[in-house]
PDB file of N, CA, C and O in Angstrom:
ATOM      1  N   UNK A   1      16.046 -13.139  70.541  1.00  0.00           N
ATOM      2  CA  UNK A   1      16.168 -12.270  69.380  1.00  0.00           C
ATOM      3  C   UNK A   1      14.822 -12.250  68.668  1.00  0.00           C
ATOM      4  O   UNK A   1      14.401 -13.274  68.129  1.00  0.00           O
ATOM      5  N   UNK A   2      13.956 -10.811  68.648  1.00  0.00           N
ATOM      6  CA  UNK A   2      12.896 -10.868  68.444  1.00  0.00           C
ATOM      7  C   UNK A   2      12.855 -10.558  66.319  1.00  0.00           C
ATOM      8  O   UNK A   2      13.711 -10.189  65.515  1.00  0.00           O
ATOM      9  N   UNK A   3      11.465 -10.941  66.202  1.00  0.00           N
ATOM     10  CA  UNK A   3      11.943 -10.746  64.549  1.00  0.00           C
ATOM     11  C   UNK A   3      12.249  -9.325  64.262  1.00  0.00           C
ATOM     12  O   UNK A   3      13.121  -9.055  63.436  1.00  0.00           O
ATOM     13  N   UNK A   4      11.595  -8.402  64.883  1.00  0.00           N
ATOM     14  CA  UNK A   4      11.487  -7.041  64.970  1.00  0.00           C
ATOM     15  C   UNK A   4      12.968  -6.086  65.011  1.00  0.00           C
ATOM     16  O   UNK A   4      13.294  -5.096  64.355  1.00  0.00           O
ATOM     17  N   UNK A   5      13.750  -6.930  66.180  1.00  0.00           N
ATOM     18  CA  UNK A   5      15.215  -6.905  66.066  1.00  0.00           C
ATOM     19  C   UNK A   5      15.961  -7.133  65.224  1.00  0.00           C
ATOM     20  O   UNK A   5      17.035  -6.538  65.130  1.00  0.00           O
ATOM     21  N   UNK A   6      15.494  -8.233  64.245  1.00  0.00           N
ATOM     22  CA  UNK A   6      16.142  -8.664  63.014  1.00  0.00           C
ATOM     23  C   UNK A   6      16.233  -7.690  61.708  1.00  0.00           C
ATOM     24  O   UNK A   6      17.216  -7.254  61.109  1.00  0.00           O
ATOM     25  N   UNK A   7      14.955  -7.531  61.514  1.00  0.00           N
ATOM     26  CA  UNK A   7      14.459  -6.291  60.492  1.00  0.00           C
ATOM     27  C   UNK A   7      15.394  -5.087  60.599  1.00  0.00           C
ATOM     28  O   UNK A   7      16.087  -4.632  59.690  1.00  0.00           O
ATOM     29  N   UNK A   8      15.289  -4.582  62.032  1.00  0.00           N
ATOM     30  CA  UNK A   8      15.714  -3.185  62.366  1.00  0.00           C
ATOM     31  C   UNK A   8      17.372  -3.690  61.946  1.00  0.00           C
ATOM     32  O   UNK A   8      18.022  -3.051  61.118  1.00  0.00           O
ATOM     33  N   UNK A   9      17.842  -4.733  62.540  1.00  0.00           N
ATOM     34  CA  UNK A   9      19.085  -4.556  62.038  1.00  0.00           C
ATOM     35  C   UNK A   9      19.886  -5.107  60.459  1.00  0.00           C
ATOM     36  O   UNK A   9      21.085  -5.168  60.189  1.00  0.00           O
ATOM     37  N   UNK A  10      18.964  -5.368  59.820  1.00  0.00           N
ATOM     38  CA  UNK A  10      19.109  -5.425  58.213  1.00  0.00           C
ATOM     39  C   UNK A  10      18.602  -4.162  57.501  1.00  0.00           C
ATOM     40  O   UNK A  10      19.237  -3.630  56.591  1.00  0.00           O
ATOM     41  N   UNK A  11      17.389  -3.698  57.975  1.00  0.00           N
ATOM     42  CA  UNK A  11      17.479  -1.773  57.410  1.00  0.00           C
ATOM     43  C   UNK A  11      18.569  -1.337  57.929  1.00  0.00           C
ATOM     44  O   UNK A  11      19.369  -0.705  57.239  1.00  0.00           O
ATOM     45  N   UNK A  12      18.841  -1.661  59.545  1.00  0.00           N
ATOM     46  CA  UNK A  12      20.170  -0.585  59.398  1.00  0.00           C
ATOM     47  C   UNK A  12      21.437  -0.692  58.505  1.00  0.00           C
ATOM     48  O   UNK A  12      22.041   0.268  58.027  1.00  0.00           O
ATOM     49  N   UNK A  13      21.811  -2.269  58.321  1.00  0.00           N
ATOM     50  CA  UNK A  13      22.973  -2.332  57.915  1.00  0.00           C
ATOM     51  C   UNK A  13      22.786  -1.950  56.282  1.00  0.00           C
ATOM     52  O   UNK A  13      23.790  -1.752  55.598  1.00  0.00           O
ATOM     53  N   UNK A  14      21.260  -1.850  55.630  1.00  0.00           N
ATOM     54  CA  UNK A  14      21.184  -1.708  54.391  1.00  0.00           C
ATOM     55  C   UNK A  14      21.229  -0.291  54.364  1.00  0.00           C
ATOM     56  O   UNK A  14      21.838  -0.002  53.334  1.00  0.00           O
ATOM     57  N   UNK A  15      20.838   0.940  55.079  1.00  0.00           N
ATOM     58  CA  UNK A  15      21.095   2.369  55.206  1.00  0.00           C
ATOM     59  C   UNK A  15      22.479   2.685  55.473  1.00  0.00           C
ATOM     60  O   UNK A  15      22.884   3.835  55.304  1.00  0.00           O
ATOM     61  N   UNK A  16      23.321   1.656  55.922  1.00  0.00           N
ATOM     62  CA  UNK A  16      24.497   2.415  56.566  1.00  0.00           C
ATOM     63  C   UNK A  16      25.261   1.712  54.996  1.00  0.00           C
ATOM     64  O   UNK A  16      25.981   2.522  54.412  1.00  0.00           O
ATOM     65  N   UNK A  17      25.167   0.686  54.511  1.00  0.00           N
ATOM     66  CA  UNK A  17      25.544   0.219  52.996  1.00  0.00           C
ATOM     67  C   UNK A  17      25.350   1.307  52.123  1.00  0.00           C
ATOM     68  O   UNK A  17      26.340   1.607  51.456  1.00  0.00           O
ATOM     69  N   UNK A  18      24.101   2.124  51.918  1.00  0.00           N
ATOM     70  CA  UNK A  18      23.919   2.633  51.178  1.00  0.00           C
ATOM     71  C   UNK A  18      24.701   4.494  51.367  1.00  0.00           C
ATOM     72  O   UNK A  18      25.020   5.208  50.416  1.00  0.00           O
ATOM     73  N   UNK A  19      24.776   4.714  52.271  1.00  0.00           N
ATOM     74  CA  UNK A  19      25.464   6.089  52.941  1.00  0.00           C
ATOM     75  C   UNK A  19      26.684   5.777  52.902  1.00  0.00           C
ATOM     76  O   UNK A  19      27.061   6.878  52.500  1.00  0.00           O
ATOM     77  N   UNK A  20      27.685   5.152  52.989  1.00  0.00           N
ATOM     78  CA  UNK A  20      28.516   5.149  52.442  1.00  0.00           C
ATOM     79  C   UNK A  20      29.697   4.845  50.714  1.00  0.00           C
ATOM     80  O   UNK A  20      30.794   4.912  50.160  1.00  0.00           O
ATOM     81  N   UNK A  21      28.220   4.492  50.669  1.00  0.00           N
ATOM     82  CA  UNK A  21      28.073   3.956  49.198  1.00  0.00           C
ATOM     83  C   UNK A  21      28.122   4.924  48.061  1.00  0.00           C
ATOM     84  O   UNK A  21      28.749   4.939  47.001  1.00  0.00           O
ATOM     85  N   UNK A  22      27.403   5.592  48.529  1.00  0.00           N
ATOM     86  CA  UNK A  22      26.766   7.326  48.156  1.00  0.00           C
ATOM     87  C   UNK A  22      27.583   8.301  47.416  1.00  0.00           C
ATOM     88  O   UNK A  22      27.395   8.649  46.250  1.00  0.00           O
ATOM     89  N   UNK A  23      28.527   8.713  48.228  1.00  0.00           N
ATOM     90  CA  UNK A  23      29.289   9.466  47.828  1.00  0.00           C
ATOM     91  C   UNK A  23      30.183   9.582  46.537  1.00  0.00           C
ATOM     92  O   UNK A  23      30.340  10.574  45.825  1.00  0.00           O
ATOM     93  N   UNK A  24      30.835   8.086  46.385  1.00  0.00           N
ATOM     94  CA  UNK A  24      31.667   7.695  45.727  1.00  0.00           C
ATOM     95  C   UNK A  24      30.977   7.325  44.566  1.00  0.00           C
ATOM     96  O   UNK A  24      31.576   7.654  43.542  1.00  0.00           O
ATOM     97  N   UNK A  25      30.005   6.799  44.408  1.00  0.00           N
ATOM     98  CA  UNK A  25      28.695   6.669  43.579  1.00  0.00           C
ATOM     99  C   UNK A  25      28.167   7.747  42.584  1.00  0.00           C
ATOM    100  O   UNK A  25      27.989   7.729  41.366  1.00  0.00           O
ATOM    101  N   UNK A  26      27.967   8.766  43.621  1.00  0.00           N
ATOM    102  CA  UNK A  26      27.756   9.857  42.895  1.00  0.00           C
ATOM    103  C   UNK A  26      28.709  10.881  42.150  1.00  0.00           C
ATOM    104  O   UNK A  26      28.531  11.946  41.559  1.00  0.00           O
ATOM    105  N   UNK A  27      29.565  10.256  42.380  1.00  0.00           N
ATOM    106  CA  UNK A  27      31.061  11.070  42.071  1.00  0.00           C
ATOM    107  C   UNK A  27      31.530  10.576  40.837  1.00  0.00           C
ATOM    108  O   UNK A  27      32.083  11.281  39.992  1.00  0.00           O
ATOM    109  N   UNK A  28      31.310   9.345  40.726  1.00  0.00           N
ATOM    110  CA  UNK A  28      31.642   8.659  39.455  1.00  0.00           C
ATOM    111  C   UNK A  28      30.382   8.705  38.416  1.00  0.00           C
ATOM    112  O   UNK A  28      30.509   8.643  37.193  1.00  0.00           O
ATOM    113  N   UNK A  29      29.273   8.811  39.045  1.00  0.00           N
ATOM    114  CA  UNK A  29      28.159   8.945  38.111  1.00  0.00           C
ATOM    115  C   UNK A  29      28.527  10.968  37.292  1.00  0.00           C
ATOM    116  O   UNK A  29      28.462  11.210  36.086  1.00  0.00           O
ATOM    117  N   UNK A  30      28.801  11.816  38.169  1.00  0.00           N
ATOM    118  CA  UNK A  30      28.896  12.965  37.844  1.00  0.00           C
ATOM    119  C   UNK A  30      29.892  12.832  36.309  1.00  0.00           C
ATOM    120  O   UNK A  30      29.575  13.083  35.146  1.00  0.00           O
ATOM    121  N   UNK A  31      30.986  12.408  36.810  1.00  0.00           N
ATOM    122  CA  UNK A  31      32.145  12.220  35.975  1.00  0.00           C
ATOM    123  C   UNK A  31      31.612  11.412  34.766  1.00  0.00           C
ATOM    124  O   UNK A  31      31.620  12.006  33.688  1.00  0.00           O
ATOM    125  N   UNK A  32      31.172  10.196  34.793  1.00  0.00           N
ATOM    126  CA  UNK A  32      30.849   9.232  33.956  1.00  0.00           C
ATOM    127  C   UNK A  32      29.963  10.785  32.629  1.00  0.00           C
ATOM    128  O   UNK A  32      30.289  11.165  31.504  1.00  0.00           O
ATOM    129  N   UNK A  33      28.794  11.220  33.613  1.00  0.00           N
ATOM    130  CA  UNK A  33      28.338  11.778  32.976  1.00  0.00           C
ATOM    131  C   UNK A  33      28.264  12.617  31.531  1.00  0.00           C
ATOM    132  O   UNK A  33      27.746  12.510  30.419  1.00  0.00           O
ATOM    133  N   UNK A  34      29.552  13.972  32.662  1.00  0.00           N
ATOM    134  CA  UNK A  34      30.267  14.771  32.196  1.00  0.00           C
ATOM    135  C   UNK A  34      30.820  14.065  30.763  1.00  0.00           C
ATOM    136  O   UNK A  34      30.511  14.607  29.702  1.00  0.00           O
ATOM    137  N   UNK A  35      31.804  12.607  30.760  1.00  0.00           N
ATOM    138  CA  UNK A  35      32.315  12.542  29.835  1.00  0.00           C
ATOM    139  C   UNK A  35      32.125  12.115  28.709  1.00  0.00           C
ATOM    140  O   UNK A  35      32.875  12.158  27.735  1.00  0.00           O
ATOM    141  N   UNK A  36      30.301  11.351  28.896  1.00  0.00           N
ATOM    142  CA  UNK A  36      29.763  11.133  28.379  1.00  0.00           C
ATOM    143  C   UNK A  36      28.953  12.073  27.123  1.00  0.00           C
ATOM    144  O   UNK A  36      28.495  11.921  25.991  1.00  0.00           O
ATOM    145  N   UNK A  37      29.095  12.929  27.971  1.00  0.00           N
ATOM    146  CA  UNK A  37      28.439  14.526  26.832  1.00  0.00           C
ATOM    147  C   UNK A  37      29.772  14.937  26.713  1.00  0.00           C
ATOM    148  O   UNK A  37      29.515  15.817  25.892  1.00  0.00           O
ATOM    149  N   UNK A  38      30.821  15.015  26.836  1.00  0.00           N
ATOM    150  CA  UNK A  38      32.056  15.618  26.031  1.00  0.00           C
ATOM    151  C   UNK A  38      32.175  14.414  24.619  1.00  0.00           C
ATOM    152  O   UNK A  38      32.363  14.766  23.454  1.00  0.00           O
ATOM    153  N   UNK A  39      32.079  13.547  24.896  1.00  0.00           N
ATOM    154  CA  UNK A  39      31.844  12.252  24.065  1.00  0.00           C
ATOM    155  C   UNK A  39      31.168  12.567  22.949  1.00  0.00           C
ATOM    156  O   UNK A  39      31.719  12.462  21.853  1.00  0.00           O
ATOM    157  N   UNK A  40      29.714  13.053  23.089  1.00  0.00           N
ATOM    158  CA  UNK A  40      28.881  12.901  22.076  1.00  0.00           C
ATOM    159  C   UNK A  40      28.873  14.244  21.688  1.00  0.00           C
ATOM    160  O   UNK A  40      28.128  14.409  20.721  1.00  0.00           O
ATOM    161  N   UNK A  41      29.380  15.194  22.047  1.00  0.00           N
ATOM    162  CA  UNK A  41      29.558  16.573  21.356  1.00  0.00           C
ATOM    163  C   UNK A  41      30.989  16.724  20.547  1.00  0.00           C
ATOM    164  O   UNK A  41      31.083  17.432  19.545  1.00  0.00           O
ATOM    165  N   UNK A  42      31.872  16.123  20.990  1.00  0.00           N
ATOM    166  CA  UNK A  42      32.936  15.676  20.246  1.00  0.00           C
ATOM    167  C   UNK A  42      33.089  14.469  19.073  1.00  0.00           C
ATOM    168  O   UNK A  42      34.074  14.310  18.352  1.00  0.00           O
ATOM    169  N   UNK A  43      31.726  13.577  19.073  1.00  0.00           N
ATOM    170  CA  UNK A  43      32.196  12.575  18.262  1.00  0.00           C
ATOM    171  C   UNK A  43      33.196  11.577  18.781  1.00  0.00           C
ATOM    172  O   UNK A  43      33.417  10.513  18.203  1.00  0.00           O
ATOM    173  N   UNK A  44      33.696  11.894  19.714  1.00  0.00           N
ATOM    174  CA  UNK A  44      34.549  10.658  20.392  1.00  0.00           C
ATOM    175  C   UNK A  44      34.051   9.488  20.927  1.00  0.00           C
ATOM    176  O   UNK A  44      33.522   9.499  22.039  1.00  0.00           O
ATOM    177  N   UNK A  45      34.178   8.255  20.129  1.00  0.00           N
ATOM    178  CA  UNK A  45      33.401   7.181  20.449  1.00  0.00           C
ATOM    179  C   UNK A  45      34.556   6.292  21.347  1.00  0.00           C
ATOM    180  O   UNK A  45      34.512   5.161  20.863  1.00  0.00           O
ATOM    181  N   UNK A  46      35.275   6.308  22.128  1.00  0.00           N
ATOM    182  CA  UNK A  46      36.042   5.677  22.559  1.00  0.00           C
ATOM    183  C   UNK A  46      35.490   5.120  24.307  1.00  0.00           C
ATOM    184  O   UNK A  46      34.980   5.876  25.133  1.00  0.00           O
ATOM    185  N   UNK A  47      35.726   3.877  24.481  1.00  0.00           N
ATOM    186  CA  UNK A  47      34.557   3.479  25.495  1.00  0.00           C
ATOM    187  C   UNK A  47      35.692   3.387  26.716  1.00  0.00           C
ATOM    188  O   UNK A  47      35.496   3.372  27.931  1.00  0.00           O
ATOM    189  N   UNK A  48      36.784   3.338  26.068  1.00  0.00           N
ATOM    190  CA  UNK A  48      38.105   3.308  27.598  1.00  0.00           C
ATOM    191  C   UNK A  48      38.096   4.863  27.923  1.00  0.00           C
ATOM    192  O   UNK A  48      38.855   5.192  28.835  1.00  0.00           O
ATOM    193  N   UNK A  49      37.519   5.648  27.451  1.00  0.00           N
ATOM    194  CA  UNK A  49      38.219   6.954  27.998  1.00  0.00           C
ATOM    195  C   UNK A  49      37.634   7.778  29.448  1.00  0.00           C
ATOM    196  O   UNK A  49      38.038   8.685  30.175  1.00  0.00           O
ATOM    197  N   UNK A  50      36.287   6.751  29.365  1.00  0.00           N
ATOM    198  CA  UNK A  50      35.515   7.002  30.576  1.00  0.00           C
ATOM    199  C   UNK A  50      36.577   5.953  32.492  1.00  0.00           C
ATOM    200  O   UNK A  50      36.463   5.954  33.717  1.00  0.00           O
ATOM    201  N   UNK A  51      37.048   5.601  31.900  1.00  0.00           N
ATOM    202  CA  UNK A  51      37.551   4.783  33.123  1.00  0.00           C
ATOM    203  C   UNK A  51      38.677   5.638  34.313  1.00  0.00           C
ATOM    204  O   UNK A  51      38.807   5.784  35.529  1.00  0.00           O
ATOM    205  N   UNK A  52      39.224   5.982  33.233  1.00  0.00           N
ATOM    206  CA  UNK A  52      40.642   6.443  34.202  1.00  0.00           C
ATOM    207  C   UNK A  52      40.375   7.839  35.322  1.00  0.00           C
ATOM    208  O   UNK A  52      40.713   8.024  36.491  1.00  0.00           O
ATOM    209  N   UNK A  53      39.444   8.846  34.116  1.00  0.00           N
ATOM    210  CA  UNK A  53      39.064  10.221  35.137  1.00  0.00           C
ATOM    211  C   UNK A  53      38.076   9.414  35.961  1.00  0.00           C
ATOM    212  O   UNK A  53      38.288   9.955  37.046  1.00  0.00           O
ATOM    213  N   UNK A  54      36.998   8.356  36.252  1.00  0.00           N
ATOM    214  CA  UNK A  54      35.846   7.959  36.940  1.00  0.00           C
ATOM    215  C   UNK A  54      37.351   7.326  38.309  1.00  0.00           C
ATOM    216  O   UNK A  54      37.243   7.484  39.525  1.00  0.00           O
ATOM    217  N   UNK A  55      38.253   6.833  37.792  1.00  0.00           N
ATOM    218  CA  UNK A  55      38.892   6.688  38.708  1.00  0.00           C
ATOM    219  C   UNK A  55      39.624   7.416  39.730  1.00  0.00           C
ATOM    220  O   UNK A  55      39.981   7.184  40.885  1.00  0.00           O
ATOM    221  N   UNK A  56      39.745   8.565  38.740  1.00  0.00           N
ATOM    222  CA  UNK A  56      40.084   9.275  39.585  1.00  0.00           C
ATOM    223  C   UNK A  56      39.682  10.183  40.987  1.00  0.00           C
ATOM    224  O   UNK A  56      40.219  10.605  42.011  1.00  0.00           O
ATOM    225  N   UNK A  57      38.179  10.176  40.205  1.00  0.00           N
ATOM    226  CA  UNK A  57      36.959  11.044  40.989  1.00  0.00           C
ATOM    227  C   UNK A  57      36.514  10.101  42.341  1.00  0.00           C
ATOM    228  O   UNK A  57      36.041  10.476  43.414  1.00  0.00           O
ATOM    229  N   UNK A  58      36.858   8.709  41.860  1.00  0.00           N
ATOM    230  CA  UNK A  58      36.061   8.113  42.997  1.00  0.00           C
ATOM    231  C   UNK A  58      37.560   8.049  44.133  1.00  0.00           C
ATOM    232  O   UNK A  58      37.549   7.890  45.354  1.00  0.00           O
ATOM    233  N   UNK A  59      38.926   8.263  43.089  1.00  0.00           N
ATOM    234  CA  UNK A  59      39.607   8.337  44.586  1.00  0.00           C
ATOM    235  C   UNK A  59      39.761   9.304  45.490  1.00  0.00           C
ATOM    236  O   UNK A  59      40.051   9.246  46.685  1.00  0.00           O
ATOM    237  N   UNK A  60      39.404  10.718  44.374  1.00  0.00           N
ATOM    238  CA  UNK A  60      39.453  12.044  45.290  1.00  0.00           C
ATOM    239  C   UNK A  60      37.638  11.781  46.026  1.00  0.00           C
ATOM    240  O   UNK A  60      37.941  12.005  47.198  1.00  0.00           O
ATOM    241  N   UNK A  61      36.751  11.606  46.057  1.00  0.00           N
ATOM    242  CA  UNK A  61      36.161  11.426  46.916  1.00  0.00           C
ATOM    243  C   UNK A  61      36.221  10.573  48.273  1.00  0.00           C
ATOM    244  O   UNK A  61      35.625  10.875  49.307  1.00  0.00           O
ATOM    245  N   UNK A  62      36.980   9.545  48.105  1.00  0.00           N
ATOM    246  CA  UNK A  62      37.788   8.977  49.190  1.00  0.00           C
ATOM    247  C   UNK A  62      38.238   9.868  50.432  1.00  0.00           C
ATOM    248  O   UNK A  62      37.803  10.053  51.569  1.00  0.00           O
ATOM    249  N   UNK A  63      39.601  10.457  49.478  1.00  0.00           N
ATOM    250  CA  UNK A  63      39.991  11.016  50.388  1.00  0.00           C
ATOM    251  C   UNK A  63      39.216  12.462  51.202  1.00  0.00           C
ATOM    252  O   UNK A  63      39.666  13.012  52.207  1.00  0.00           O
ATOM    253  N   UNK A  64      37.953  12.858  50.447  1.00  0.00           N
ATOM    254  CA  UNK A  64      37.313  13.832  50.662  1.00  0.00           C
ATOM    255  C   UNK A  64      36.371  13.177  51.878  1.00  0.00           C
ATOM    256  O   UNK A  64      36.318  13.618  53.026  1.00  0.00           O
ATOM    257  N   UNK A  65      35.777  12.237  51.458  1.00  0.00           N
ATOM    258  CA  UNK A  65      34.884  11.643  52.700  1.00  0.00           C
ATOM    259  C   UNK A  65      34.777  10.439  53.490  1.00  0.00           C
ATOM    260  O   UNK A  65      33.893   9.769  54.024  1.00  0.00           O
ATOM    261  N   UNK A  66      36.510  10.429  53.301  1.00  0.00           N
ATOM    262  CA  UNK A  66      37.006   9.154  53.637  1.00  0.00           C
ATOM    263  C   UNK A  66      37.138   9.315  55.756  1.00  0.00           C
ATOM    264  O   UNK A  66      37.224   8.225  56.323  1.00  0.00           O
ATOM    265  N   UNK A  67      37.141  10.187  56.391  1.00  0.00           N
ATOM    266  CA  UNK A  67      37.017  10.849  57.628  1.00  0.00           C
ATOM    267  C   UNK A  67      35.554  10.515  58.223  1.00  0.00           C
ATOM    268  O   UNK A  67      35.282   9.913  59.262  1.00  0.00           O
ATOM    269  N   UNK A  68      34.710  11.071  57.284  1.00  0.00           N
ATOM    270  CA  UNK A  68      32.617  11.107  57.688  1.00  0.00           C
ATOM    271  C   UNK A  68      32.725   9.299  57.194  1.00  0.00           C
ATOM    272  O   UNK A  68      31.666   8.828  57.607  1.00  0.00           O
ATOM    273  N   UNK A  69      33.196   8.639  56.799  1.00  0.00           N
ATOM    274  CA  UNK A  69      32.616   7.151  56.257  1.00  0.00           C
ATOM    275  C   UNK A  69      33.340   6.697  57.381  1.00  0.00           C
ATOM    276  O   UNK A  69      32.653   5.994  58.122  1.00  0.00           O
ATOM    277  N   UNK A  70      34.829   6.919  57.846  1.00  0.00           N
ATOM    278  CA  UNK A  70      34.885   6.160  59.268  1.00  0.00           C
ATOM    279  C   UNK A  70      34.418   6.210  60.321  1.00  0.00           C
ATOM    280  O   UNK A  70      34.012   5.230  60.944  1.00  0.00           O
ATOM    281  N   UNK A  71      34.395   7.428  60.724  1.00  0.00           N
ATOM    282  CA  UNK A  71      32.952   7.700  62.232  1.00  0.00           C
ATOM    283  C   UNK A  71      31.781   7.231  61.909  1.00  0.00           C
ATOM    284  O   UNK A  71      31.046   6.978  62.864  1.00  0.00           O
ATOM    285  N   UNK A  72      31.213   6.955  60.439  1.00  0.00           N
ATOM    286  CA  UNK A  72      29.971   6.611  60.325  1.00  0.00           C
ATOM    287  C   UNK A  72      29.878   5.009  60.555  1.00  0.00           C
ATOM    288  O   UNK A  72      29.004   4.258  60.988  1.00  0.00           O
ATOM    289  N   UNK A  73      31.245   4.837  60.040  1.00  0.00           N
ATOM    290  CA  UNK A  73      31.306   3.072  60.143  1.00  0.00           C
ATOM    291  C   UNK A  73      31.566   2.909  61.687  1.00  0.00           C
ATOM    292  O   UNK A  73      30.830   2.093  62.242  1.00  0.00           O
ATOM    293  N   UNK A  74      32.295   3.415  62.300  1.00  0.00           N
ATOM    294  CA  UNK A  74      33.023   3.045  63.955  1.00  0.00           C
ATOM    295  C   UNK A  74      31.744   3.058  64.712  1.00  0.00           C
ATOM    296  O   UNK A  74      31.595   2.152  65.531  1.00  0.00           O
ATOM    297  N   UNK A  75      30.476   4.233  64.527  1.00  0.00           N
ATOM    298  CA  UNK A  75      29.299   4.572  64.889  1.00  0.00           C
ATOM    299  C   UNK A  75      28.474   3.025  65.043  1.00  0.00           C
ATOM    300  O   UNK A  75      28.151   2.352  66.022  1.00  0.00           O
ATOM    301  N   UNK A  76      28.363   2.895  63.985  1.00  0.00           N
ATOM    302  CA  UNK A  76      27.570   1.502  63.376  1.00  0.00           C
ATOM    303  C   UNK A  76      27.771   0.585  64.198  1.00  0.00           C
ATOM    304  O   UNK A  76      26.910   0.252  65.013  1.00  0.00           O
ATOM    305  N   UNK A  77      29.052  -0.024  64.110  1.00  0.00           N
ATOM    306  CA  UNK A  77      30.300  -0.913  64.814  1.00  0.00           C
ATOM    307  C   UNK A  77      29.656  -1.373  66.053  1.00  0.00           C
ATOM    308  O   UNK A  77      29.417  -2.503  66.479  1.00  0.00           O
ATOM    309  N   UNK A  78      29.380   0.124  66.642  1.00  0.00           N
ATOM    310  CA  UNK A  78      29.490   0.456  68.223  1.00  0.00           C
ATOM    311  C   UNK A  78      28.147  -0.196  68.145  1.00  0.00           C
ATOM    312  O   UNK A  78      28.052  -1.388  68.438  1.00  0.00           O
ATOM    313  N   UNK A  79      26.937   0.600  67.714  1.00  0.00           N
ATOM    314  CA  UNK A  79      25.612   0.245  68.066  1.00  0.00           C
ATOM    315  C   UNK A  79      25.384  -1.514  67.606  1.00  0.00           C
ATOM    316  O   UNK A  79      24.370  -2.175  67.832  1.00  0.00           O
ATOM    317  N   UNK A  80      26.365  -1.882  67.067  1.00  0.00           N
ATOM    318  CA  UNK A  80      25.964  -3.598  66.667  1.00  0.00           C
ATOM    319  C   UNK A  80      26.701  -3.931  67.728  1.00  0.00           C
ATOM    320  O   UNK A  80      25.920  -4.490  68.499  1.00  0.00           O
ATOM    321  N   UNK A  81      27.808  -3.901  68.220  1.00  0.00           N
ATOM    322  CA  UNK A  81      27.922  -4.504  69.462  1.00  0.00           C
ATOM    323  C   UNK A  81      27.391  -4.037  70.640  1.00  0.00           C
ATOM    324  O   UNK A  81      27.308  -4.911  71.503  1.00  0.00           O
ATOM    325  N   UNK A  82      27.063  -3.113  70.911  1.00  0.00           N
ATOM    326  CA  UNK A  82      25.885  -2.928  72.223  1.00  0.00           C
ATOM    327  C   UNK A  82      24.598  -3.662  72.041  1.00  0.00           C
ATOM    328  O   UNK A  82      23.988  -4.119  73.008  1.00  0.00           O
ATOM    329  N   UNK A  83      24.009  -3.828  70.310  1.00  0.00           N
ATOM    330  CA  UNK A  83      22.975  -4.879  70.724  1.00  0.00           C
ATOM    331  C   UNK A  83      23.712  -6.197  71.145  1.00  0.00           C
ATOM    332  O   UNK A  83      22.964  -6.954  71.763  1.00  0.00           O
ATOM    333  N   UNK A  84      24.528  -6.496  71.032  1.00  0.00           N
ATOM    334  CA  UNK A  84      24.849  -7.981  71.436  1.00  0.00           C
ATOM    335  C   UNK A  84      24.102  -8.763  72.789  1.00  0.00           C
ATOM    336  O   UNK A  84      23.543  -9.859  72.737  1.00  0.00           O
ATOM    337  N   UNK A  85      24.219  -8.088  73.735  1.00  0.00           N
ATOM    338  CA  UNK A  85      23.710  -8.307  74.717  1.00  0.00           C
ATOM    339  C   UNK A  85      22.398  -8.384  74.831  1.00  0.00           C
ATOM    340  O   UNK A  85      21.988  -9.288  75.560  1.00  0.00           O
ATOM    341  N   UNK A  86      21.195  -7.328  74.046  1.00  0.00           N
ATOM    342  CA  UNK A  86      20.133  -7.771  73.723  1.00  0.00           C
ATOM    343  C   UNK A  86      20.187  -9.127  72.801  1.00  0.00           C
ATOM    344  O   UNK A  86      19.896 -10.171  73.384  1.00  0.00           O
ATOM    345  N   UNK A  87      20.518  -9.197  71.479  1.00  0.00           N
ATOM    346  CA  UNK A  87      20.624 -10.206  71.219  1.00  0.00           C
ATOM    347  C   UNK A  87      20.457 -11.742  71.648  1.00  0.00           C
ATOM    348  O   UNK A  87      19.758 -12.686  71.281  1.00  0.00           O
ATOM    349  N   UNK A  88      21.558 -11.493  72.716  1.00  0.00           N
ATOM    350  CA  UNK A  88      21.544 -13.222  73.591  1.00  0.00           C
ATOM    351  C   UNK A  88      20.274 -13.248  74.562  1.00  0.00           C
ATOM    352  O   UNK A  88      20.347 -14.074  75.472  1.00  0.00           O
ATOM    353  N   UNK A  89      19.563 -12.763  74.524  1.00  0.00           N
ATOM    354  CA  UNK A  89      18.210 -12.865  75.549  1.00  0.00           C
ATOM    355  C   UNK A  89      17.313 -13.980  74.894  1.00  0.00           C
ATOM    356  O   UNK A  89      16.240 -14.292  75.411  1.00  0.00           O
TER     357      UNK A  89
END
């Protein structure tokens, strides 16, 4: 196991962390946003009111890219166990 091998497979697993990460991330940041300026244009200082719609957004993104995050993960999966065999050299 060369160091070179090592690297490549901690960027990968840190790119494939972060791509699935992504979506749901940004979904709740949108929302967070949004309610954040309904907040301050309303005067509504209430700090629970951001939770429940952020929850919601990050579950409808789930189910929105919950299909592309499993082939992306099964993908991954695959290419870490085909290095295996490099690996043991």
């Amino acid at each position: 196991m060369t160091p070179e091998l090592v690297v490549q497979l901690a960027r990968r697993s840190f790119e494939a962390t972060l791509l699935l990460a992504a979506p749901l991330l940004i979904f709740s940041l949108v929302v967070g946003l949004a309610i954040s300026i309904f907040q301050a244009v309303t005067s509504i200082n209430e700090a629970t009111l951001a939770f429940a719609p952020k929850i919601v957004a990050v579950m409808i993104a789930m189910v929105i890219f919950f299909p592309w995050m499993m082939s992306y993960m099964s993908d991954f999966t695959r290419e870490i166990y085909a290095l295996i065999a490099v690996m043991r050299r």
